[in-house]
HTML snippet that shows the backbone in 3Dmol.js (N, CA, C, O; Angstrom):
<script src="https://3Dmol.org/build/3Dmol-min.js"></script>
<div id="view" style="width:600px;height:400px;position:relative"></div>
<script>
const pdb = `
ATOM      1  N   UNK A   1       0.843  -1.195   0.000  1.00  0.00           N
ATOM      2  CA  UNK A   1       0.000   0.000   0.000  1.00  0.00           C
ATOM      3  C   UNK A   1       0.879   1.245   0.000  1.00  0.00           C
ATOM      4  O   UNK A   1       1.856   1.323   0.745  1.00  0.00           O
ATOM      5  N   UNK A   2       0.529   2.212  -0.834  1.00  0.00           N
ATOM      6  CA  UNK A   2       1.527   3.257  -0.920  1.00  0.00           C
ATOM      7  C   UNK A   2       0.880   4.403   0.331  1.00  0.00           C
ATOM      8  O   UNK A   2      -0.257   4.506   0.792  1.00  0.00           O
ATOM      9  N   UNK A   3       1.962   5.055   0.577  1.00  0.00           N
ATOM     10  CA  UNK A   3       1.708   6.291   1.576  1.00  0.00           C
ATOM     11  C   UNK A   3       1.248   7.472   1.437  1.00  0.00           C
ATOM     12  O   UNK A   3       1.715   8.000   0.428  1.00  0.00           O
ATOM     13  N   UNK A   4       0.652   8.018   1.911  1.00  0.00           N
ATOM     14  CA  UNK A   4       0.075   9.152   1.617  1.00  0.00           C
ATOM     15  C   UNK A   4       0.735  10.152   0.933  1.00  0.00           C
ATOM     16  O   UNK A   4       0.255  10.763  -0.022  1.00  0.00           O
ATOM     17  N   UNK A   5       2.092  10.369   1.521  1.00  0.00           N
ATOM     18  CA  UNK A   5       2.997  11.247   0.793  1.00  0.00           C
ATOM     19  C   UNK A   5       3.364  10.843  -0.523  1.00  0.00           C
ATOM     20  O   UNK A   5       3.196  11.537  -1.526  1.00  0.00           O
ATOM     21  N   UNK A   6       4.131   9.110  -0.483  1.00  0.00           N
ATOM     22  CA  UNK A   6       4.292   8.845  -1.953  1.00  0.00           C
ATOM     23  C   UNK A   6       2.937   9.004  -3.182  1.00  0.00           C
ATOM     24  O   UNK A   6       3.132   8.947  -4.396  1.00  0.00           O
ATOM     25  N   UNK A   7       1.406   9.234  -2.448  1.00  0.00           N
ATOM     26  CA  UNK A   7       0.237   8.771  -3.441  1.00  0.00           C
ATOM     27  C   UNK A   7       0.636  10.384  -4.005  1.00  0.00           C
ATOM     28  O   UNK A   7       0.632  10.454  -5.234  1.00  0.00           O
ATOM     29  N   UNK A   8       0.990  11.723  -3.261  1.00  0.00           N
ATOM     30  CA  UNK A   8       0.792  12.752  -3.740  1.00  0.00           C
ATOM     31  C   UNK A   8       1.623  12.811  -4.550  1.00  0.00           C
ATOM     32  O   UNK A   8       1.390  13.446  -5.579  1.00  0.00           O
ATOM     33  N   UNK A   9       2.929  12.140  -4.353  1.00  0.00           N
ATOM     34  CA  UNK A   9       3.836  12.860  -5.351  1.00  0.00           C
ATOM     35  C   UNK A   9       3.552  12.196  -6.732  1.00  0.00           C
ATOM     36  O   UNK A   9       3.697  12.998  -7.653  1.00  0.00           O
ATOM     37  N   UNK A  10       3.100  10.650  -7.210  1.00  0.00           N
ATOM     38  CA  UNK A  10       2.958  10.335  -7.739  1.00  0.00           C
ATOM     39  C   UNK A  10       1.826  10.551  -8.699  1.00  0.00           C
ATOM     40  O   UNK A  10       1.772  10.202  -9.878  1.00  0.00           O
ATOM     41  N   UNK A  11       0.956  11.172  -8.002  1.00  0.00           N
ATOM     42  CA  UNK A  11      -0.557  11.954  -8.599  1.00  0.00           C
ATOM     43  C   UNK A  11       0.181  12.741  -9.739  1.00  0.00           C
ATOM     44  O   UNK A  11       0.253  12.043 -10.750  1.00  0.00           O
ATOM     45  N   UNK A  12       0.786  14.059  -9.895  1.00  0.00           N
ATOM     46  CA  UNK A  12       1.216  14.807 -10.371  1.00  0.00           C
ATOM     47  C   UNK A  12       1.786  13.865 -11.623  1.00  0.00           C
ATOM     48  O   UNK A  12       1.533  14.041 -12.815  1.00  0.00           O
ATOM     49  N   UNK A  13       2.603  12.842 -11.059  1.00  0.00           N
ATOM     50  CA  UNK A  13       2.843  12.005 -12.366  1.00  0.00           C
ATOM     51  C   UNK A  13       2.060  11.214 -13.234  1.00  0.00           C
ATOM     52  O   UNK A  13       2.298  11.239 -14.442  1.00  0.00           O
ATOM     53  N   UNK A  14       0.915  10.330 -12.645  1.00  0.00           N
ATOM     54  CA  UNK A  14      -0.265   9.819 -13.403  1.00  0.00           C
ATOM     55  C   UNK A  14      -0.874  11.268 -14.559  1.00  0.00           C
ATOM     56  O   UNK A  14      -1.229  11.121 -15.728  1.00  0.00           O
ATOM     57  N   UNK A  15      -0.834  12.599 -13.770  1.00  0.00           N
ATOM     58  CA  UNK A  15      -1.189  13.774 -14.874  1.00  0.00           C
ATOM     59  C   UNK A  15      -0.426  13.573 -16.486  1.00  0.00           C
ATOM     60  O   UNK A  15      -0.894  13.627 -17.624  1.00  0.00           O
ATOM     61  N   UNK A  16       1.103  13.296 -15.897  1.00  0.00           N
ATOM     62  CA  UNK A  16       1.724  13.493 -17.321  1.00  0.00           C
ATOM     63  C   UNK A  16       1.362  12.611 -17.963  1.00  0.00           C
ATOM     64  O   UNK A  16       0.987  12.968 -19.080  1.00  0.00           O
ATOM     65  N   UNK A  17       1.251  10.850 -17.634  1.00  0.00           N
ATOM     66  CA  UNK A  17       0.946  10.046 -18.593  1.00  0.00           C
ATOM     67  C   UNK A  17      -0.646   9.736 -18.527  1.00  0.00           C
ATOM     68  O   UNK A  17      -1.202   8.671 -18.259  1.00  0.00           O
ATOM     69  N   UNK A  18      -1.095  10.748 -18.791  1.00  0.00           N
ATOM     70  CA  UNK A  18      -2.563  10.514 -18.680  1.00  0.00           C
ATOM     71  C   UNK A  18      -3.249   9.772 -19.881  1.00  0.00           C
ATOM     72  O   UNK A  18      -4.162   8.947 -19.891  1.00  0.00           O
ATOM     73  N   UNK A  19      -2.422  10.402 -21.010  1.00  0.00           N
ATOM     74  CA  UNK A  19      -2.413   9.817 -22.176  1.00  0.00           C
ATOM     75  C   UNK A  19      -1.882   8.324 -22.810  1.00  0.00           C
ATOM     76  O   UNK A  19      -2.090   7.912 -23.951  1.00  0.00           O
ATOM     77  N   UNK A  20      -1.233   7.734 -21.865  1.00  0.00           N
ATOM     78  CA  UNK A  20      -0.960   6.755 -22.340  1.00  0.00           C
ATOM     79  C   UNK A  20      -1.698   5.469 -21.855  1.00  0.00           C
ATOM     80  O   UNK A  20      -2.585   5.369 -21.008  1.00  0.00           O
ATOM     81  N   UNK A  21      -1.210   4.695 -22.472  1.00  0.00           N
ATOM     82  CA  UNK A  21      -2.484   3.604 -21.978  1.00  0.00           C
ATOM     83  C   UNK A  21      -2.870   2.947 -20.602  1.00  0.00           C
ATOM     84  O   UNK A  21      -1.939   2.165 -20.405  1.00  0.00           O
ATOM     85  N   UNK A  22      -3.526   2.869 -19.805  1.00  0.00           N
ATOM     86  CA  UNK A  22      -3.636   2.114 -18.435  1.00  0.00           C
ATOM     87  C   UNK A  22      -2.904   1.233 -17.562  1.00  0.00           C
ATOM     88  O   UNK A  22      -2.723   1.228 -16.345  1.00  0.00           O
ATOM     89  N   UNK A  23      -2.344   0.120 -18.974  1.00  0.00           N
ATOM     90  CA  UNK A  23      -1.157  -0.802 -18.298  1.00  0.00           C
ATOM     91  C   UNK A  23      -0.171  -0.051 -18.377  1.00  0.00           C
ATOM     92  O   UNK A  23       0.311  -0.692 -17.443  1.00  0.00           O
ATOM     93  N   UNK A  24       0.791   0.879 -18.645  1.00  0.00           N
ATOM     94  CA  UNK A  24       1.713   1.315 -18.641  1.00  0.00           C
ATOM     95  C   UNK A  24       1.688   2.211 -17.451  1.00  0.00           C
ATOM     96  O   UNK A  24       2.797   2.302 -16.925  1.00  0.00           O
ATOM     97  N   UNK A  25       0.676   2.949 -16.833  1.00  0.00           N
ATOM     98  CA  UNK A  25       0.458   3.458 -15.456  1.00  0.00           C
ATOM     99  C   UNK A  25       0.178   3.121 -14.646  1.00  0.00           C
ATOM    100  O   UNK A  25       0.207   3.730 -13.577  1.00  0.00           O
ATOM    101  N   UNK A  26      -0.279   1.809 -14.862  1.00  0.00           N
ATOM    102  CA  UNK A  26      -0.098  -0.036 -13.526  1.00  0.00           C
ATOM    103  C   UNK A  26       1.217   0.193 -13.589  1.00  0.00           C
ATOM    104  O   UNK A  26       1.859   0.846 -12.766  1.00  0.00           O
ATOM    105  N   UNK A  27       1.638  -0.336 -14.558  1.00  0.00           N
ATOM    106  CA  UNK A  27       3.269  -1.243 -14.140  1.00  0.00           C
ATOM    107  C   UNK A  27       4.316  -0.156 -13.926  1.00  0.00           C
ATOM    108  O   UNK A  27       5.498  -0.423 -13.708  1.00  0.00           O
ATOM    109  N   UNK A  28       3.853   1.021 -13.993  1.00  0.00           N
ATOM    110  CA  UNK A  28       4.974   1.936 -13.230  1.00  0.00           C
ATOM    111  C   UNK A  28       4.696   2.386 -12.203  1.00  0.00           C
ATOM    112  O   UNK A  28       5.601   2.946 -11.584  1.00  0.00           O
ATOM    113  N   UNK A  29       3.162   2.316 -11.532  1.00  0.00           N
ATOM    114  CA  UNK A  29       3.004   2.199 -10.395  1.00  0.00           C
ATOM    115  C   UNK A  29       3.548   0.658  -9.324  1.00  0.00           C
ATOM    116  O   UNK A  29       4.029   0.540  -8.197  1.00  0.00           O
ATOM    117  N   UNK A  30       3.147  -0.303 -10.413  1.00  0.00           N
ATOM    118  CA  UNK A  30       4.166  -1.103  -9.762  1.00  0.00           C
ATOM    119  C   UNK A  30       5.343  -1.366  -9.400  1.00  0.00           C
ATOM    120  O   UNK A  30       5.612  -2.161  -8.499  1.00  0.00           O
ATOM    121  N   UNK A  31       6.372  -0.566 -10.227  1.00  0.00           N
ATOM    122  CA  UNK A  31       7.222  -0.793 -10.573  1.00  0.00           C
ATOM    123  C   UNK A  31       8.251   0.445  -9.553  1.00  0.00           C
ATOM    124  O   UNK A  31       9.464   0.610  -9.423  1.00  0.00           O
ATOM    125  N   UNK A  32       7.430   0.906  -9.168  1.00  0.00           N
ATOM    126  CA  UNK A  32       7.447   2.210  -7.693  1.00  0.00           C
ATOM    127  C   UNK A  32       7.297   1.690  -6.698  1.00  0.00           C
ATOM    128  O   UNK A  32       7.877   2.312  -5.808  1.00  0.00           O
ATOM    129  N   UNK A  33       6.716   0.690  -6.299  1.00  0.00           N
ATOM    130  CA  UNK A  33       6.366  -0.006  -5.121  1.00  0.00           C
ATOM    131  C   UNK A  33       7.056  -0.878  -5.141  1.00  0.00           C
ATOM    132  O   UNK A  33       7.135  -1.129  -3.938  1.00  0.00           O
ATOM    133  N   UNK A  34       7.805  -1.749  -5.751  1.00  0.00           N
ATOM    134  CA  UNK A  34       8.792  -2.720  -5.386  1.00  0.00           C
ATOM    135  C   UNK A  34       9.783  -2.022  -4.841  1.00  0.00           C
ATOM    136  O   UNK A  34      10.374  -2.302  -3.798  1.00  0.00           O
ATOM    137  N   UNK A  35      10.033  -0.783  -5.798  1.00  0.00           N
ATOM    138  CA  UNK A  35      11.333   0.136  -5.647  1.00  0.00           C
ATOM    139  C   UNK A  35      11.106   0.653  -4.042  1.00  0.00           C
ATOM    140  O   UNK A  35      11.881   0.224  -3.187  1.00  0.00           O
ATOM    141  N   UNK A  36      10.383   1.273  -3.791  1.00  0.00           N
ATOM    142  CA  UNK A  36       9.982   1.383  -2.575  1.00  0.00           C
ATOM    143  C   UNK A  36      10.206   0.878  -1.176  1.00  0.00           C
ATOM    144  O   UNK A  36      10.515   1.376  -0.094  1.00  0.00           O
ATOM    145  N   UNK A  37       9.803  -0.820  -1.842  1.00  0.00           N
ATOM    146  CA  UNK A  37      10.082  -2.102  -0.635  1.00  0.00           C
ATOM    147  C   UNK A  37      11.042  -2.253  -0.577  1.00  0.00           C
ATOM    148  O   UNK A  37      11.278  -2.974   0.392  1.00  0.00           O
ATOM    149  N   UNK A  38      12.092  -1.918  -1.211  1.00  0.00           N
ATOM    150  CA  UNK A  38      13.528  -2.259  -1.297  1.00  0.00           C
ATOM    151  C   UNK A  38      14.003  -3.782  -2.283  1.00  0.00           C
ATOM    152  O   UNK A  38      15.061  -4.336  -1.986  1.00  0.00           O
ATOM    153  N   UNK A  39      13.112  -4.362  -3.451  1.00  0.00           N
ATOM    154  CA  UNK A  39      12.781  -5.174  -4.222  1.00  0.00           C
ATOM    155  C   UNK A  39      13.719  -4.847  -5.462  1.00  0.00           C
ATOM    156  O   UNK A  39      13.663  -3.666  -5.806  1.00  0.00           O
ATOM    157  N   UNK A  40      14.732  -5.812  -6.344  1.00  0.00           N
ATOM    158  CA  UNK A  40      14.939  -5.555  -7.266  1.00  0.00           C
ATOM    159  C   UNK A  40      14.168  -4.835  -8.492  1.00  0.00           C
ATOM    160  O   UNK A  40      13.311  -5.588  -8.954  1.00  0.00           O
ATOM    161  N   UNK A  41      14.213  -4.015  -8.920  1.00  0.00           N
ATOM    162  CA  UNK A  41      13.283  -3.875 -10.113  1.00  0.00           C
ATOM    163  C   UNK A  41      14.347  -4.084 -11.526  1.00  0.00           C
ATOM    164  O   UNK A  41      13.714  -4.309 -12.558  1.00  0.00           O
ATOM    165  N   UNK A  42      15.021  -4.061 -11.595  1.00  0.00           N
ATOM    166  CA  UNK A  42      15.863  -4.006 -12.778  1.00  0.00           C
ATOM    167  C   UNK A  42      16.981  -3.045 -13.325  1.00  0.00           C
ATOM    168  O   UNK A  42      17.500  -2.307 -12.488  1.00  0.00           O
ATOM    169  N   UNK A  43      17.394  -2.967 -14.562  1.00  0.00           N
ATOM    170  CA  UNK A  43      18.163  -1.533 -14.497  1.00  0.00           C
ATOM    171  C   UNK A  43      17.117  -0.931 -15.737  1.00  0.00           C
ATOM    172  O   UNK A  43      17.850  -0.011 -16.099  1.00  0.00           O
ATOM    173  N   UNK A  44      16.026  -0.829 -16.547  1.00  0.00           N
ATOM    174  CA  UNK A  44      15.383  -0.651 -17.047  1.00  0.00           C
ATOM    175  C   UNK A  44      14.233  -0.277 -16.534  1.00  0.00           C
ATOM    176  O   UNK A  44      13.731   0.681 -17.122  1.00  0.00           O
ATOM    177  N   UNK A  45      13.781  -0.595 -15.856  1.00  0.00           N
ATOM    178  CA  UNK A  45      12.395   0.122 -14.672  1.00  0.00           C
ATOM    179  C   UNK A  45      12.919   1.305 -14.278  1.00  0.00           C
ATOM    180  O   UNK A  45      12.468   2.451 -14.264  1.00  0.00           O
ATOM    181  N   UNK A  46      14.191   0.713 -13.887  1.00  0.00           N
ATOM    182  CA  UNK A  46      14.881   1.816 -12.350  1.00  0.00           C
ATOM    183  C   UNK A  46      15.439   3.395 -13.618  1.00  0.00           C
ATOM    184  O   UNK A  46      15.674   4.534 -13.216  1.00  0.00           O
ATOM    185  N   UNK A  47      15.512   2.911 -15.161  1.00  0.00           N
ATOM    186  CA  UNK A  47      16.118   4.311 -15.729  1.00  0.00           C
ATOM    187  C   UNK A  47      14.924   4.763 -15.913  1.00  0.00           C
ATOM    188  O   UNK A  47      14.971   5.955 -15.608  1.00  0.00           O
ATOM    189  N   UNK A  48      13.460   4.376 -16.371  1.00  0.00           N
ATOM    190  CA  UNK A  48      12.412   4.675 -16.672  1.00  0.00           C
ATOM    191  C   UNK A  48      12.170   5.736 -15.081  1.00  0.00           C
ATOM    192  O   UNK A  48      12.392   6.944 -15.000  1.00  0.00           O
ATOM    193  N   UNK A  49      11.756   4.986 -14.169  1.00  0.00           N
ATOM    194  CA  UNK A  49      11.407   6.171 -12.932  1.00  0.00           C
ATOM    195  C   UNK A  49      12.717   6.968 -12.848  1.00  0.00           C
ATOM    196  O   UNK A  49      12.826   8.157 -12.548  1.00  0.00           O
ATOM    197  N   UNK A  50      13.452   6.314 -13.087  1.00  0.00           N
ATOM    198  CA  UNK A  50      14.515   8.365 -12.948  1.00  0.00           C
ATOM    199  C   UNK A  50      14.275   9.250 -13.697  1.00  0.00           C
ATOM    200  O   UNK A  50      14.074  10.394 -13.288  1.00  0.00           O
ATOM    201  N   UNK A  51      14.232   8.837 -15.286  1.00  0.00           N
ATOM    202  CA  UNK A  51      13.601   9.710 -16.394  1.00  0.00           C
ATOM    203  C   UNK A  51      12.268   9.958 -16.036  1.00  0.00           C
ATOM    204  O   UNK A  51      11.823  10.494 -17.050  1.00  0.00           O
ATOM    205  N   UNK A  52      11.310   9.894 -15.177  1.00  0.00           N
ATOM    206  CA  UNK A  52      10.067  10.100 -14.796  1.00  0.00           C
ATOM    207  C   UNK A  52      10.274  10.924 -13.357  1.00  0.00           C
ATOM    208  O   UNK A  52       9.321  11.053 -12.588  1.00  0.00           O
ATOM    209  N   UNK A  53      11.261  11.334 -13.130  1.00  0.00           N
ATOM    210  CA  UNK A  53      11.652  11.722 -11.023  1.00  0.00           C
ATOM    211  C   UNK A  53      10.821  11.342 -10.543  1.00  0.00           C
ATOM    212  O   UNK A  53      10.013  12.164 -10.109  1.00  0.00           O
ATOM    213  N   UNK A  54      10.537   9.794 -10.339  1.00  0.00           N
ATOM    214  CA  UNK A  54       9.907   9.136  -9.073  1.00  0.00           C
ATOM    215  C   UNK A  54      10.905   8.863  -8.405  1.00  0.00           C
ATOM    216  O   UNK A  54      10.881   8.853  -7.174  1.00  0.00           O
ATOM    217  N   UNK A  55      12.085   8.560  -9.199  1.00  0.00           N
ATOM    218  CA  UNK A  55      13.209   7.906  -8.093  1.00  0.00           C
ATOM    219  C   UNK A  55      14.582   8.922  -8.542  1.00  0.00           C
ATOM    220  O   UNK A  55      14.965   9.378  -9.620  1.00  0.00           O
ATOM    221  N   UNK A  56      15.059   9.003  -7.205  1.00  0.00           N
ATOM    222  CA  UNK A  56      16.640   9.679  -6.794  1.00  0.00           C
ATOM    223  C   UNK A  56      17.112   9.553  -7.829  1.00  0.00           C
ATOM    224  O   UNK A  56      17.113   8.400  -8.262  1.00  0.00           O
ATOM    225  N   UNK A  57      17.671  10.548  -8.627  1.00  0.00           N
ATOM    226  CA  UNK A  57      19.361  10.003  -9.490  1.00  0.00           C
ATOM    227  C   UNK A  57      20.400   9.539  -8.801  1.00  0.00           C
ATOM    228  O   UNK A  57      20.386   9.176  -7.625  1.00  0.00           O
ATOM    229  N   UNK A  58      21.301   9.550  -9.537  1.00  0.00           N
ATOM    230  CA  UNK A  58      22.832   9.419  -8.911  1.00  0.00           C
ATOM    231  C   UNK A  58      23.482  10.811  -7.963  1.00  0.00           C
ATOM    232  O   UNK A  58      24.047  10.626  -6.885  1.00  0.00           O
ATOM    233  N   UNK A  59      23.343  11.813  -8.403  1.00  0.00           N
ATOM    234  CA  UNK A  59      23.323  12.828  -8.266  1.00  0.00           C
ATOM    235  C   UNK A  59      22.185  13.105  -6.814  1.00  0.00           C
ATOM    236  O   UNK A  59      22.547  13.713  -5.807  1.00  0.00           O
ATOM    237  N   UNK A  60      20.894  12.554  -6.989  1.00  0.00           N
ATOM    238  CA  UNK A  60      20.628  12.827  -5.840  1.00  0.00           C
ATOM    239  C   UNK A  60      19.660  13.704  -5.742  1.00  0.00           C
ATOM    240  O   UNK A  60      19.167  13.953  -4.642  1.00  0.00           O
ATOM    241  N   UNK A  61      19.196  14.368  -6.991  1.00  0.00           N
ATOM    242  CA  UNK A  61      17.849  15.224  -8.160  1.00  0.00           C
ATOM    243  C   UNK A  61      17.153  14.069  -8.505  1.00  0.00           C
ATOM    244  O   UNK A  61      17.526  12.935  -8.803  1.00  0.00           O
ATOM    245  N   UNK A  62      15.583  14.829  -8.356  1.00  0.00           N
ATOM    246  CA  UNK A  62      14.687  14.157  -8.895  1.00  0.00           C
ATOM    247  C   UNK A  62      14.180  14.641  -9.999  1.00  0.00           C
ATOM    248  O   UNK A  62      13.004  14.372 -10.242  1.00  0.00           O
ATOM    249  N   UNK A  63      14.867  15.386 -10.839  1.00  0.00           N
ATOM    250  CA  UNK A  63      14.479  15.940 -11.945  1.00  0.00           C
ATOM    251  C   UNK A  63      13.498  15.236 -13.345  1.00  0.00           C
ATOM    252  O   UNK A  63      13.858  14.060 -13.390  1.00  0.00           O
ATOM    253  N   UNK A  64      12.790  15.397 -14.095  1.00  0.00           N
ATOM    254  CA  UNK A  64      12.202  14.972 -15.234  1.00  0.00           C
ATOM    255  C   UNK A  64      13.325  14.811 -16.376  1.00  0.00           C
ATOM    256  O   UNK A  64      14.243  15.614 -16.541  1.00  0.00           O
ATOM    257  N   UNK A  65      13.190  14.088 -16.850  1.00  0.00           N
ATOM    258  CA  UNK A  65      14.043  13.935 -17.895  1.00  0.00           C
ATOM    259  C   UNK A  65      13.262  14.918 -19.410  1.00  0.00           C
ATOM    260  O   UNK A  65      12.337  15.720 -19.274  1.00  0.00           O
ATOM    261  N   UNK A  66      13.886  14.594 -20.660  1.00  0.00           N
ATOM    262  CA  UNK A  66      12.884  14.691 -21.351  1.00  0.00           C
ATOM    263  C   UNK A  66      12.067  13.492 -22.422  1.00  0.00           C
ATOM    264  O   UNK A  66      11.426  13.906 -23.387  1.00  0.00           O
ATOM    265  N   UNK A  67      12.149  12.345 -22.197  1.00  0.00           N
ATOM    266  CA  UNK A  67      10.497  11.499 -21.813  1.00  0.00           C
ATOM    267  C   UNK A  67      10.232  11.278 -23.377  1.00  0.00           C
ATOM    268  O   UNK A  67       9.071  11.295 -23.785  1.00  0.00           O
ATOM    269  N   UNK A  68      11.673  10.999 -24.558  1.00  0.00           N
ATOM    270  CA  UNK A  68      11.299  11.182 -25.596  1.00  0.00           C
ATOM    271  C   UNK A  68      11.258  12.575 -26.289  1.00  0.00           C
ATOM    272  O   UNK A  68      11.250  12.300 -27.489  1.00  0.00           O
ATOM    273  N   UNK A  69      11.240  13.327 -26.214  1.00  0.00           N
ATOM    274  CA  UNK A  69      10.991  15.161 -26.771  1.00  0.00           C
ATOM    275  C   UNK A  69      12.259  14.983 -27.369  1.00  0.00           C
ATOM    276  O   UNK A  69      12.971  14.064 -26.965  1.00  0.00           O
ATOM    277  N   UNK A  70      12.717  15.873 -28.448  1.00  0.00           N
ATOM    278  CA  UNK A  70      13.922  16.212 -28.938  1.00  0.00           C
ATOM    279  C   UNK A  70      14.541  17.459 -28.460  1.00  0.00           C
ATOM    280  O   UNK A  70      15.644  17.803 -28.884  1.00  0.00           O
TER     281      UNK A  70
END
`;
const viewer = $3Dmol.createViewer("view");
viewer.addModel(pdb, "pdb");
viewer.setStyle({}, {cartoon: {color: "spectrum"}});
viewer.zoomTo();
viewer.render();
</script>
């Protein structure tokens, strides 16, 4: 179950991909909650939520990437 704080920050993000299809905003909500539990997710999940700032960079910014855009 996610936390109140993580549901807010993540709200703001369901906005951006509002447009995309349903399973793809499951499985990155899922894919937040393993990360969360302290659960492998991969190194492909884990670049997807950095390019999305759900999760820390290296650096230590949660910045947006740009998500595809040129």
């Amino acid at each position: 179950m996610l936390s109140l704080a993580l549901f807010a920050a993540f709200t703001s993000e369901l906005e951006k991909i509002a447009g995309r299809p349903r399973s793809m905003v499951s499985h990155t909500l899922k894919m937040l909650q393993h990360h969360e539990s302290g659960k492998d997710i991969g190194a492909t999940a884990r670049a997807r939520l950095k390019a999305r700032g759900l999760i820390a960079r290296a650096d230590g910014t949660k910045r947006t990437g740009k998500l595809g855009k040129s």
